[in-house]
N, C-alpha and C positions, 0 to 999 in steps of 0.2 A: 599097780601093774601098768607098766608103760602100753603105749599104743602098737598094734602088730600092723603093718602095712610089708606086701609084698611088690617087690623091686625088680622089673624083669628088663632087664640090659643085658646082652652081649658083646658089647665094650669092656672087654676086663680093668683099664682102666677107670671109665666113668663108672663102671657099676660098684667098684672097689671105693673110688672118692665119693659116692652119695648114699654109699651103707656108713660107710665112716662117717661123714659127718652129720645124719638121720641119725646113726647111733648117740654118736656124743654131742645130740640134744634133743635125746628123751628117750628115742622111739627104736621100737626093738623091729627090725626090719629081717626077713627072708630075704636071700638075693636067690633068680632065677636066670641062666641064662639062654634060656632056649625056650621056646613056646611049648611044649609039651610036659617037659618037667614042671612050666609054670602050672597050667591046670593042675597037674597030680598036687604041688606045692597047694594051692589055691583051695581042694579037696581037704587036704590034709589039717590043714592049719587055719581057714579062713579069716584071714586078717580083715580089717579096718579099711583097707583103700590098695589099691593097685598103684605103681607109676610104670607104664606097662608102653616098651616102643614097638615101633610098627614093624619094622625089619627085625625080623628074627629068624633063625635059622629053626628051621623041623615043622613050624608051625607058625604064623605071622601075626603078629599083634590083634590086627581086626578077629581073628580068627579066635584066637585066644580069648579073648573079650565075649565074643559070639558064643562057648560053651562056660564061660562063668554065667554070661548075663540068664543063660537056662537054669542054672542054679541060685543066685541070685540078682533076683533085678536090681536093686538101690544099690547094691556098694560103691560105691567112688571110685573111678577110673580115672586116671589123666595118664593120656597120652602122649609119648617122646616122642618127636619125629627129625629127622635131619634134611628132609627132602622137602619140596616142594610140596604144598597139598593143594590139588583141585576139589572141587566142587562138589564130585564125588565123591572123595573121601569125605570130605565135611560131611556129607549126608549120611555117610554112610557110620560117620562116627557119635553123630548128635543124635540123629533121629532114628537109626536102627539101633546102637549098640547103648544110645545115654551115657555118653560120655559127658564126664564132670568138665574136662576143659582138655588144651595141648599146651603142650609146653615143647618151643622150637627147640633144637640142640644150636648152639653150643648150651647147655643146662647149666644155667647159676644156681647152685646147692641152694643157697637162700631164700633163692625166690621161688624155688622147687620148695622147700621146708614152710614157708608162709602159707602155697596153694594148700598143702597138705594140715598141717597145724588150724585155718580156719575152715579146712570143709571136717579135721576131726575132732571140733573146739567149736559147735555152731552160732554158740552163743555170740560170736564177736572176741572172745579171747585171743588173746594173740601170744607166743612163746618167741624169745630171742635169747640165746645164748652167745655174747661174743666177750673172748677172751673169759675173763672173771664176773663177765656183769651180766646178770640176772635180766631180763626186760620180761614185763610183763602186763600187756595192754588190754586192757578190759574196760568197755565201755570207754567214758574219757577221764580213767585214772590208768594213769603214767605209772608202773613202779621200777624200780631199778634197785633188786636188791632189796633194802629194806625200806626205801623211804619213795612215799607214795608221793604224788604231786595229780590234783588234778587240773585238766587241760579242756581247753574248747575243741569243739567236733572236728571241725577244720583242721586244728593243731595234730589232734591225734593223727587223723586220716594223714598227716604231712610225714609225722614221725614213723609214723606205720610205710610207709611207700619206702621215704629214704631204708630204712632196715631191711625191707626186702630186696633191695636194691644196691644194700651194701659192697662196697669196692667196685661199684660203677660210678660214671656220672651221670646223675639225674638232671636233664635239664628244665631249664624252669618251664619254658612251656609244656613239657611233658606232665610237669605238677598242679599247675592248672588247669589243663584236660582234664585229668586224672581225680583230683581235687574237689575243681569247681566246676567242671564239664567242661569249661568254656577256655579257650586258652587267648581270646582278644586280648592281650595288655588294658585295653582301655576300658572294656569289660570287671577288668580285676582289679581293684587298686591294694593289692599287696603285693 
């Protein structure tokens, strides 16, 4: 049984591109597009994880969040957002509502499908579908398809960032923050 996660966008395009591609790779996904129907949806079906944006029409993300969390505390929430967030909202999205994380808009599917894939895969699993090839990172074995290869910490953690990050460019100091916390060059000698 694939994983059920509920998708609340009123963008009919973006909500359209990230049920599609959440579907074809794995994950059987609800789309909502209004904050009221999401609760009923939410009710009805209780999925695995939320990716639930702020703006929404009937009823607004925080809001929405605010009568699942009465019904369930734990589920995973990540929040869409396209605006600006103050201080406020932070607070009001970590520490009132336990929000899993945000994720800015413009939304790269992939890097959207990673947050999701390792908060519903705790173990450190990792799931990548691209094109014909299978990836699948577990601890520091590499598979691709059928043939396994294992790899050092570092390596994985390299290989895992680039894929979620796919068809962007990664820069390298961004992969040594990232990486190795530290992004000095002189700090790093790789």
């Amino acid at each position: 049984m694939n994983d059920l996660i509920l998708l609340v966008e009123d963008d009919l395009v973006l909500g359209k591109t990230l049920k599609d591609f959440f579907e074809d790779n794995g994950l059987s996904v609800i789309w909502s597009v209004n904050g009221v129907d999401a609760v009923k949806r939410y009710k009805e079906s209780r999925p695995q994880l939320l990716l639930l944006d702020i703006v929404l029409p009937e009823l607004d993300g925080f809001s929405v969040a605010n009568e699942i969390r009465e019904i369930n505390g734990v589920v995973p929430i990540i929040f869409m957002t396209g605006t600006a967030l103050d201080i406020e909202n932070y607070h009001k999205a970590y520490q009132l509502l336990r929000a899993t994380n945000y994720i800015e808009k413009p939304v790269n599917p992939h890097h959207a499908l990673a947050q999701i894939m390792s908060l519903l895969n705790p173990k450190g699993v990792h799931k990548f579908i691209i094109n014909n090839l299978h990836i699948l990172i577990d601890g520091q074995q590499l598979t691709i398809n059928d043939r396994t290869i294992k790899l050092l910490d570092k390596e994985i953690k390299v290989f895992t960032l680039l894929l979620e990050n796919i068809n962007f460019t990664v820069r390298r100091e961004y992969i040594l923050s990232e990486v190795w916390r530290d992004d000095n060059y002189k700090m790093n000698n790789a």
